[in-house]
N, C-alpha and C positions, 0 to 999 in steps of 0.2 A: 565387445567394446561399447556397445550400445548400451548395454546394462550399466555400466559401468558411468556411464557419462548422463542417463537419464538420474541416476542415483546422487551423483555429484553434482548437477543443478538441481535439483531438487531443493539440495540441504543447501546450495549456496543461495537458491531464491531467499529459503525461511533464514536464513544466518543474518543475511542483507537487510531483511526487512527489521529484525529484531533489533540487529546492532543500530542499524538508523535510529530505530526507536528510543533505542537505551540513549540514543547521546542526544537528541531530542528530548526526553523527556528531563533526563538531568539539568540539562546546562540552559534549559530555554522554559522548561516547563509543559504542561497539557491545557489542554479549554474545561478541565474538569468543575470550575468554578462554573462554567454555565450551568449548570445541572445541579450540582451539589450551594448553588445560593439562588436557586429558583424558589423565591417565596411562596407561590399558588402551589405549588408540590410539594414541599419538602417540611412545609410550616405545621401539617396535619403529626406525622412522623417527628420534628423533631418535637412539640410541645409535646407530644402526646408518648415519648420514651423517654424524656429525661425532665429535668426541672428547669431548662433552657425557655423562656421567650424566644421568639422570631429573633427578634431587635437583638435579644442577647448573642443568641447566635449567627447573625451575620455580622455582629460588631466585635465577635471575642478575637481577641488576638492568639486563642488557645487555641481554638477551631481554625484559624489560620494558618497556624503551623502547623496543626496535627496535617493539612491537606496537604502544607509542603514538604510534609514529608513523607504522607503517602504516595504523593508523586513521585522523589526521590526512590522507595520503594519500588518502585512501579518498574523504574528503570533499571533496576537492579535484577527484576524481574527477567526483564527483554534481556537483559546481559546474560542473564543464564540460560533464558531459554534460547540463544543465542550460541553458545557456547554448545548444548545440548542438541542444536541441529546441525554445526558441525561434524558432529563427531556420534551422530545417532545412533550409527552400526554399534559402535566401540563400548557404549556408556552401556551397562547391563543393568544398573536399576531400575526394569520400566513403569515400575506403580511411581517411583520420583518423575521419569522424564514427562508423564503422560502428566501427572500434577501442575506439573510447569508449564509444561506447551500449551495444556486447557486455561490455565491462571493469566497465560501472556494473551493466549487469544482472545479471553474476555475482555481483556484492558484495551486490548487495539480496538475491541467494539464498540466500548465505552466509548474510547476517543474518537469513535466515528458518531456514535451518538450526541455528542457533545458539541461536535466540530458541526453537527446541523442543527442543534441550538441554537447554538454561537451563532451560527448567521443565517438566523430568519427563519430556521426550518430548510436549508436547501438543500432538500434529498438527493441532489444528484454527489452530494460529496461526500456520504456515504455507500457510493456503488462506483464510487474510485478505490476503495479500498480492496472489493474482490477479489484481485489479482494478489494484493498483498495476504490475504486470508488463504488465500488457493494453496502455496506448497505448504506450510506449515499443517493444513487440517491433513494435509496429503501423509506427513511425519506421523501424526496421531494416527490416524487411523493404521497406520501400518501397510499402506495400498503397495502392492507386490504391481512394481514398472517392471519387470520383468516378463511378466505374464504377456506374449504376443496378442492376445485379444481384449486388448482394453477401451473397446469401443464409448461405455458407459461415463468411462473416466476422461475418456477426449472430450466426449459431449459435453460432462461437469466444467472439463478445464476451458472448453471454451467458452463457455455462456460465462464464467467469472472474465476471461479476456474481452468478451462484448461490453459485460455491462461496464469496465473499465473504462474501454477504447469511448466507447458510446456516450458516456458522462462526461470525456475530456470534449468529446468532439462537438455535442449541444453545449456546451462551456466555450469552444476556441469559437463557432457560430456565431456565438451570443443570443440563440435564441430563449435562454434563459435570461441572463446577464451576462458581459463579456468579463472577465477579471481583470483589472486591472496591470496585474503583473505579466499577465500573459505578452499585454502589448506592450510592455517597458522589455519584458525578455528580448522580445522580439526584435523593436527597435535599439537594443542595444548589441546582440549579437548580430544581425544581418548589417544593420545599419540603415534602414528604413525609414520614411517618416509613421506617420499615425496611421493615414489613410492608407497608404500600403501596408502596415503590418494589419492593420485590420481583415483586409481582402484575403493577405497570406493566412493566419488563424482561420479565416473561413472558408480556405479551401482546403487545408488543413484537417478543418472539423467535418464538411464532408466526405474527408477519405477517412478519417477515422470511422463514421458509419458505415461507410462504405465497405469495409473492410471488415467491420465487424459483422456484416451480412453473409462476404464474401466467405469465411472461415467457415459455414456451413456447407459449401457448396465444394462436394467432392474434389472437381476435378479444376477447380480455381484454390482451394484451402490454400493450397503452400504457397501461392505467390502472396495471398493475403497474408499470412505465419510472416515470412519472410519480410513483406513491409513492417508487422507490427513490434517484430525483432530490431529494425533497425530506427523505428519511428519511438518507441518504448524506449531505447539506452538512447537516441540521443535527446528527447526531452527531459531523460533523466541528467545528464551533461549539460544540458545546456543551464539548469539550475547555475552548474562552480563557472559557468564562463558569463553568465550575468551576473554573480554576485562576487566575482573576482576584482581585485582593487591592485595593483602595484604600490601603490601610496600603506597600504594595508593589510599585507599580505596575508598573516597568521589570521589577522580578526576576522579578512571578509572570506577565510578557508574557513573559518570556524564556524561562521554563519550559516554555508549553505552546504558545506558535505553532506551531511544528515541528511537533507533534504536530496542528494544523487544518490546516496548509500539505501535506503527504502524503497528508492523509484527505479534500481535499478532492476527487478524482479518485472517491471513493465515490460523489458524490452527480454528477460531470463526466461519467464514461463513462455511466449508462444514460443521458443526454443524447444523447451520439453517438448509441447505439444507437436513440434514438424518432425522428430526423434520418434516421437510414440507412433504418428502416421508411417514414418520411414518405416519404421518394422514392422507396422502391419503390412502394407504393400509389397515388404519383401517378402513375408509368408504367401499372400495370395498367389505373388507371380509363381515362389517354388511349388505350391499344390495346384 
């Protein structure tokens, strides 16, 4: 049963993340424009392979669409490779699925690339993304969760659940910058003012370190697994319950599902990982 239920989160982590993406990138779009209209970079490249100027090229209305609809693409992408981790066992073309799954993972990188363009260079928002990168690379590579000694691959799985946890929690701190949205979240679901949702974020963000410390530590792991299980799905939740509207129902569902459907792999992968410990520990006790 363990087998069985390691292999079925697995592909629901990478399903989750894909389809979020897919309806993300369609209906809302990507930050690909930071990066692909960076004059200082892109001006060497683009004079220098076509008969494009700068100017021509960040004013063409051809180059603007061809991007919307690479993006459009892009999404089309995440749908399949979406579809494709559903149903991994089943699909036997593996030179297509590996095609796919490598094609989608690059674009999610991209968009982590982009996404710390966009705002200022802040690398911590690309080491949010880990968790989401984690089951999918897990599909590619073909990693056998079967195999009772997967010590190598805990270690991998949790150092992507740190660096996650760890970027949210210097983020809810604010020892970076606070986000904004975090305290409208906050003050909107708890029902807080400023100053307490502030405090709440920042103790918040130190148990998010805290915890991402703890997952190292044999004989504490599982209670820290187990916080980051229930701390992962509900900040992925709490996304549709701040941006839920009664006045608005369809449009403010449409806004922020996407944004639960991707982040729910936050709270899905330390699952796997408390699964993978469980069976090691039961090997040990039986030998």
């Amino acid at each position: 049963m363990n087998k069985l239920k390691l292999i079925w989160l697995v592909k629901i982590c990478a399903f989750t993340v894909f389809l979020g993406r897919a309806y993300q990138l369609y209906f809302f779009g990507a930050p690909f424009r930071a990066f692909l209209w960076d004059e200082s970079l892109l001006t060497p490249i683009v004079e220098g392979l076509s008969n494009y100027t700068w100017q021509d090229y960040a004013s063409s209305s051809k180059v603007n669409v061809w991007i919307d609809g690479f993006i459009k693409f892009c999404s089309l992408i995440f749908l399949l490779a979406a579809i494709i981790s559903l149903f991994w066992n089943k699909i036997g073309y593996r030179r297509l699925k590996q095609i796919v799954m490598s094609f989608a993972l690059l674009v999610l990188l991209f968009i982590g690339i982009c996404m710390v363009k966009d705002k200022n260079y802040e690398y911590l928002l690309f080491f949010e993304l880990f968790i989401q990168l984690a089951a999918p690379i897990l599909l590619l590579l073909n990693v056998r969760l079967d195999v009772t000694d997967n010590k190598k691959i805990i270690i991998g799985l949790k150092i992507a659940i740190a660096c996650t946890f760890i970027a949210h929690g210097l983020f809810a701190m604010g020892l970076i910058y606070l986000p904004g949205y975090f305290v409208d979240m906050t003050i909107m679901i708890l029902g807080l003012n400023e100053s307490q949702a502030t405090t709440f974020l920042y103790v918040a963000g130190v148990l998010d370190l805290v915890m991402s410390v703890l997952i190292f530590v044999p004989k504490l792991s599982k209670y820290a697994l187990w916080y980051m299980v229930f701390w992962g799905l509900t900040t992925a939740l709490a996304r549709l319950f701040a941006g839920y509207s009664s006045d608005f129902v369809s449009s403010s569902l449409h806004a922020s599902v996407y944004l639960v459907i991707y982040r729910l792999s936050h709270g899905l992968l330390p699952l796997v990982v408390l699964l993978m410990e469980k069976k090691l520990r039961k090997r040990k006790i039986t030998y």
